[in-house]
C-alpha positions in Angstrom: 59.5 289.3 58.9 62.9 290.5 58.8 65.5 288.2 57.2 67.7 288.9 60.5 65.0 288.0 62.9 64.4 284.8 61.7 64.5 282.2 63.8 67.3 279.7 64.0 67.1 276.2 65.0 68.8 275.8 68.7 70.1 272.5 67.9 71.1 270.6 65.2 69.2 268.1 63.5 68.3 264.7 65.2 71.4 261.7 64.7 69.8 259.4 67.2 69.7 256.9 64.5 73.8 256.8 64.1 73.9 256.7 67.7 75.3 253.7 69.2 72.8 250.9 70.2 73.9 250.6 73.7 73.5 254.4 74.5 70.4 254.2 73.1 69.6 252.0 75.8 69.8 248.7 73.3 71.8 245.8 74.6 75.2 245.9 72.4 76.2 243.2 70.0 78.6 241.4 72.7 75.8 241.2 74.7 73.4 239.6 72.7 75.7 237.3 70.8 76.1 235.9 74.6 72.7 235.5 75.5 72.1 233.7 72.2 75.2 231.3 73.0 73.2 230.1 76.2 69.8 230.1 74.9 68.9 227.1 75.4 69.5 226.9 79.3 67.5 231.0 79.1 64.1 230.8 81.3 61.0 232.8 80.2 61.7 235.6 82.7 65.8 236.1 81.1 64.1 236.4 77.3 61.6 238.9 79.0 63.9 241.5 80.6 66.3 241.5 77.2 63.6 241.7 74.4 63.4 245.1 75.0 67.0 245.6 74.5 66.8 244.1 71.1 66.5 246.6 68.5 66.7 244.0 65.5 63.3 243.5 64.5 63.6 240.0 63.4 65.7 238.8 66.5 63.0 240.5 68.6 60.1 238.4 66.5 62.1 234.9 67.1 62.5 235.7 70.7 59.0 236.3 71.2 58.1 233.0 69.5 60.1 231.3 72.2 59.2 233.3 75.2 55.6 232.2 73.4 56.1 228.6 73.0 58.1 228.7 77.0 54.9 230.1 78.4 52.4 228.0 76.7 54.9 224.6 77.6 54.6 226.2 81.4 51.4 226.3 81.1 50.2 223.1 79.8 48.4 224.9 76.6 
């Protein structure tokens, strides 16, 4: 092929991972810094519709855990 018929790429590489959290569709650090403030008084159903907002892997493990342990108290197991 010729060197001026090359293809080019249309765009340019990918920086969706130094995009910002929230425009990823993440919930931003103010956000989650106050759900954590009232976590106590959150219900299963409030930990449900964030955790997939949280993009921290080990915040999303510990609020599994206690959507878990919220579930299994509801439920008597």
């Amino acid at each position: 092929m010729a060197p001026d018929l090359i293809d080019e790429p249309s765009s340019p590489a990918c920086l969706a991972h130094e995009a910002d959290d929230a425009y990823m569709g993440f919930a931003p650090k103010a956000e989650i810094a106050a759900f954590l403030r009232d976590i106590d008084r959150r219900d299963a159903g409030s930990i449900r519709k964030m955790l997939p907002r949280i993009r921290d892997d080990v915040l999303h493990r510990e609020l599994s855990a206690r959507l878990r342990a919220l579930e299994s108290a509801k439920s008597g197991t």
